[in-house]
Every structure is written in structure tokens, then in C-alpha cells.
N, C-alpha and C positions, 0 to 999 in steps of 0.2 A: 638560026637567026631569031633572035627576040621578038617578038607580037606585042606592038605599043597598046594598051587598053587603052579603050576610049577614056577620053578626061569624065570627070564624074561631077556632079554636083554637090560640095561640102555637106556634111551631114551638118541639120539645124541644131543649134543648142537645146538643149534641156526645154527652158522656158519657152524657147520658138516653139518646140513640136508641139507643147502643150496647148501652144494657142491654135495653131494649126487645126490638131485635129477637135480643140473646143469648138472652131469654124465650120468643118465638116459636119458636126452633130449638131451645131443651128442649124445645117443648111439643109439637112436629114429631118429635122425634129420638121423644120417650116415646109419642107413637101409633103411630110404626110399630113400633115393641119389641110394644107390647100388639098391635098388628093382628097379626101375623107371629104372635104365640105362640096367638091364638085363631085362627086360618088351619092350623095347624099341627094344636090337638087335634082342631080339627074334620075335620085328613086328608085339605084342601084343597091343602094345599102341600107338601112336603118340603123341606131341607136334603140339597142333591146333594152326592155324593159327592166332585166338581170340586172344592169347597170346604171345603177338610180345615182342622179346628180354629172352621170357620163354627159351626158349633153349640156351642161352648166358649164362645166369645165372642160370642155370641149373651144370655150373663149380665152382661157388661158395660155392655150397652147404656144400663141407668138410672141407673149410674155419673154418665155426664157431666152430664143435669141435676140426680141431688143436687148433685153439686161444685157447678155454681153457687147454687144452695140453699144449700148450704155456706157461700157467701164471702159471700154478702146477711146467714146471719144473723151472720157476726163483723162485718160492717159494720153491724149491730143493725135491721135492715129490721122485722123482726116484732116484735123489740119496742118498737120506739115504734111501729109500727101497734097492737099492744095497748094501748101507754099512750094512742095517741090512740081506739081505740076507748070505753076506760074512760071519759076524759074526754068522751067523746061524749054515749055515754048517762047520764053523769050531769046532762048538760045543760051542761056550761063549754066545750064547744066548738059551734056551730052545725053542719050536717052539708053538706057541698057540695052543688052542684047537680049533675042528672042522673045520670048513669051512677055516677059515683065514689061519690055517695048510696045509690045499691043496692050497690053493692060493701061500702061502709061497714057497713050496717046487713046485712049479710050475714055479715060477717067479725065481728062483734059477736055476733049471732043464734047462729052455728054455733062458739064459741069451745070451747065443752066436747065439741067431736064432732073435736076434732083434735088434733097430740100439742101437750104443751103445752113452754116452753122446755126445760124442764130432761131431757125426751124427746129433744128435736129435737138435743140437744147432744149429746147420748149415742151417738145415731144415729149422727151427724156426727164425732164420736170413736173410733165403731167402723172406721169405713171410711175415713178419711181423717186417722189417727192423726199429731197435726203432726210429730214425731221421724222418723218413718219416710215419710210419704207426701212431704212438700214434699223432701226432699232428692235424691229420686228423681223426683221434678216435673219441678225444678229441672236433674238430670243430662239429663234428654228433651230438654227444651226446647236446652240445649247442644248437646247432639247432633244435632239438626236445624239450627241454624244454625251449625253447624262445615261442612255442606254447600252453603248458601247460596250460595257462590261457586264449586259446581263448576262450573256448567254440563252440560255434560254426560258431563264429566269423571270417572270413577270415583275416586274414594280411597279404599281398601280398610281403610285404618287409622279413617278417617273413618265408612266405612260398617259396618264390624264396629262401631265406637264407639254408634251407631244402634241397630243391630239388640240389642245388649243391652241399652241405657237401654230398649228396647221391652217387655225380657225380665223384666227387674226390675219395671221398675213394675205390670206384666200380673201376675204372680207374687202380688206385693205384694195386688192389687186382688182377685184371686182367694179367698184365704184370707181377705180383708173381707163376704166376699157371704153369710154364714149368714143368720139369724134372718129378722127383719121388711125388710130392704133394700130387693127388689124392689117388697115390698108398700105401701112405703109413700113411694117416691119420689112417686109422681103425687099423694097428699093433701097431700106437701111442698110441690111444685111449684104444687099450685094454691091453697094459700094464702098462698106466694110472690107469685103473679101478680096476687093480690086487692088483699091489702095493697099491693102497688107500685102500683096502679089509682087508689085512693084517695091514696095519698101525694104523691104528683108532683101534684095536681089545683090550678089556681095559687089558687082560691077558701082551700083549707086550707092553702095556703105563705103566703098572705100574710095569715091568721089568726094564723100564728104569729111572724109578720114576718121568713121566710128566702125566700131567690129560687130554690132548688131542692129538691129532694131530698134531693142531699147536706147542702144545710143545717138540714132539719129530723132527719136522722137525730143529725146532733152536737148538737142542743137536746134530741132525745129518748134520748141512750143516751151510750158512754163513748167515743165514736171524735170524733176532731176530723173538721173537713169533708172533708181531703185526705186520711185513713186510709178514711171510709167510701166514698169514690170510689175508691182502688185496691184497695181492697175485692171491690167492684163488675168492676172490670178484670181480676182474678184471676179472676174467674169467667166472665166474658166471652167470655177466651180460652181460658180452658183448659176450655170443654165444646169448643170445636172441635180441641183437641186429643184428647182423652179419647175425642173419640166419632172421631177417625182411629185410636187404640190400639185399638178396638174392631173395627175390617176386617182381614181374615186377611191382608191385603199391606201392613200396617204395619212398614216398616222392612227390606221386601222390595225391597233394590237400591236404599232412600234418597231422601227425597224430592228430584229431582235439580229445579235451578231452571228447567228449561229445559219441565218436565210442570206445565201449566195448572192441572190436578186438584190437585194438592199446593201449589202457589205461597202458597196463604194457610197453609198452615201457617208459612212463616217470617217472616209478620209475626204471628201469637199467639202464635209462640213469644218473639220479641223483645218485645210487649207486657206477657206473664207474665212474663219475667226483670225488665224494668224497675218494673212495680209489684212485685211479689217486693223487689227491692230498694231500692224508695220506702219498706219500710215499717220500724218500730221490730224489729229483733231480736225481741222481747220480744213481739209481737203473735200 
């Protein structure tokens, strides 16, 4: 007699894992940031002296998961998870099954204990100002794939080139760190991580009759399906960028192709110049 396997959960597409696990390495990067600085008041650890500027940039660290926080919500992530929450509890939407179900009525439940858009934007304006931060993004990203092909070749025009796109955008991100930043990446992050929980769930994609994520964000907000995907990609890549700006040997002698350690940095940097330039000017 045949042995029915248990039903199995569709394997995510391509671009969902990518997000997926970009979510898990914010959620990674932001507990050792919080571990380290409660390790630290409690005068368990120190910041050696070996490591000059470690403690400076030690401030950047919650940088990289807003950024991605950042590009989910111009790809409107949260807000069609609030429109599909409304619709929820109004009752026009059924709520999925299992997990995504508590996620649901969780992110419904706790909606007035978090910031709300017009917060989250402001935030997101203060520190990642589009004028000034993407163009400096943008020169990084260059700068690490102008090395690409050294090997392990030095080019000093190459490498100086580096070491300042490192200088500017660090500069740049520094004078963004006042007010609520630090304090309020992780409440970003984690209803980031909710809302995507429930969204992707195929019970509620095919309630609304789209086949992914990307497709329900363009039925719920103002990005077509291909702007909320490299949406997505922008942020993808560039928390693994953002959080190599953040180690005091960023840009120290170049990411050279030939050092295992640095190698993924010039495929993020190639995939943030290419969505960078997938999208409208105007976005």
C-alpha cells in the first residue's frame, strides 16, 4: 500500500527566497548590534583598542536593515499588508491558515502600537534622503566593481576610488543617526517581517487571484509588479553592502577578487546597480 507524504509547502520563487533570507540577515545583523551594546553597558566586553573607528561605526550597524525596510515599504509592502489587514477584519477577506493566521491577526491587533506610514516615511527620509544617499550608493557600488577584475592586482587609481565612495557615504549616514534611528529600526524590522509572513501565504495570493507577492503588492499599492520586485532587490543587496560599510576595513586595500570574504560583495553590488537602473527615474 502506498504512504501518502505529507502535503508540503510550495518552494518560494527565486526572488521570494531572496528576500526571505535578506530578512533573516537584518534580523541577524540587528541582534548582534543589540547584543554587543547590552554586553558592553553591562562591562562584559570592551571595544579594543586594535580596532580604531570600531566603536564609531559601531552606530551604523541598524543602518542596513532599515535600508531594507526602506525599499519593502517604496515597494508598498506595509501598505497593502494594512489594506489587507482592514479588509480582514472587516470580514471581505477570510484569514489563511496556520502561522500567517497569527501573523495576521497579530499585525491587525498591534497596529496603533507601531509607527504608522506617514512615520515610517519620515524616518526613512531622514536617513536615506533619495538626492543625496542613492547617488552615493550608486558611486560605492562602482567602486567595488571597477576592482572586480583585479585579481590580485593592485590599482591605486581604482583603490583610492573605493576608499572615498566608502568615506562619503559613511560621512553621509553619520549625520542621518539623530533622533529615534537606532530605536526604532527593530519595531521597523519586525513588522516588516510580519507583514511579509502573511503576504506571500499562497491561501491569500490566490484569494486575490495573483501567484506571488510581487503580484499582490501591485493590486494593493502604486508600483507595478516589476518596480515592487526591484524594489525588493535594492534592498536585498544593499543591507550586504551597508553592513560591509559598517567594518573598520572597509575599503582598506579593496575588495580584491581573489579574498573569499569580500567576493559577494561584487555580485550586490552589480545587482543594486542593475535594479537601480531597472527602475523609473522618477521612483
Amino acid at each position: 500500500m502506498d504512504v501518502l507524504a505529507p502535503p508540503t509547502r510550495p518552494a518560494l520563487p527565486y526572488s521570494e527566497h531572496l528576500l526571505q533570507a535578506a530578512l533573516s540577515l537584518a534580523l541577524a545583523s540587528l541582534q548582534a548590534h543589540e547584543l554587543a551594546l547590552a554586553q558592553a553597558e553591562l562591562g562584559e566586553i570592551g571595544l579594543p583598542d586594535a580596532a580604531p573607528g570600531r566603536g564609531e561605526l559601531t552606530q551604523l550597524d541598524p543602518l542596513a536593515p532599515l535600508y531594507l525596510a526602506h525599499e519593502l515599504e517604496r515597494a508598498g509592502l506595509l501598505a497593502t499588508a494594512e489594506k489587507v489587514a482592514g479588509l480582514f477584519a472587516s470580514g471581505a477577506v477570510a484569514p489563511p491558515p496556520g502561522e500567517a493566521a497569527t501573523a495576521l491577526h497579530r499585525f491587525w491587533r498591534t497596529r496603533r502600537e507601531r509607527l504608522n506610514e506617514t512615520e515610517r516615511r519620515a524616518l526613512f527620509g531622514q536617513v536615506f534622503e533619495a538626492q543625496v544617499f542613492y547617488p552615493r550608493m550608486q558611486r560605492l557600488c562602482e567602486a567595488i566593481l571597477a576592482l572586480a577584475d583585479n585579481g590580485d592586482t593592485m590599482d591605486v587609481r581604482e583603490d583610492v576610488g573605493l576608499r572615498l565612495a566608502v568615506r562619503a557615504l559613511r560621512e553621509l549616514l553619520f549625520t542621518r543617526l539623530g533622533g529615534m534611528v537606532a530605536f526604532t529600526a527593530r519595531d521597523v524590522l519586525d513588522t516588516v517581517r510580519e507583514a511579509a509572513l502573511f503576504l506571500r501565504d499562497p491561501a491569500l495570493l490566490q484569494a486575490f487571484s495573483v501567484r506571488s507577492l510581487w503580484g499582490l503588492l501591485a493590486v494593493g499599492g502604486e508600483r507595478s509588479e516589476h518596480e515592487a520586485r526591484q524594489y525588493a532587490e535594492l534592498g536585498a543587496a544593499g543591507i550586504e553592502l551597508l553592513r560591509w560599510l559598517a567594518r573598520p576595513d572597509a575599503g582598506d586595500g579593496g575588495p580584491q577578487a581573489g579574498q573569499a570574504a569580500v567576493r559577494p560583495l561584487f555580485g550586490a553590488a552589480q545587482r543594486w546597480l542593475m535594479a537601480w537602473g531597472s527602475l523609473p527615474a522618477s521612483s
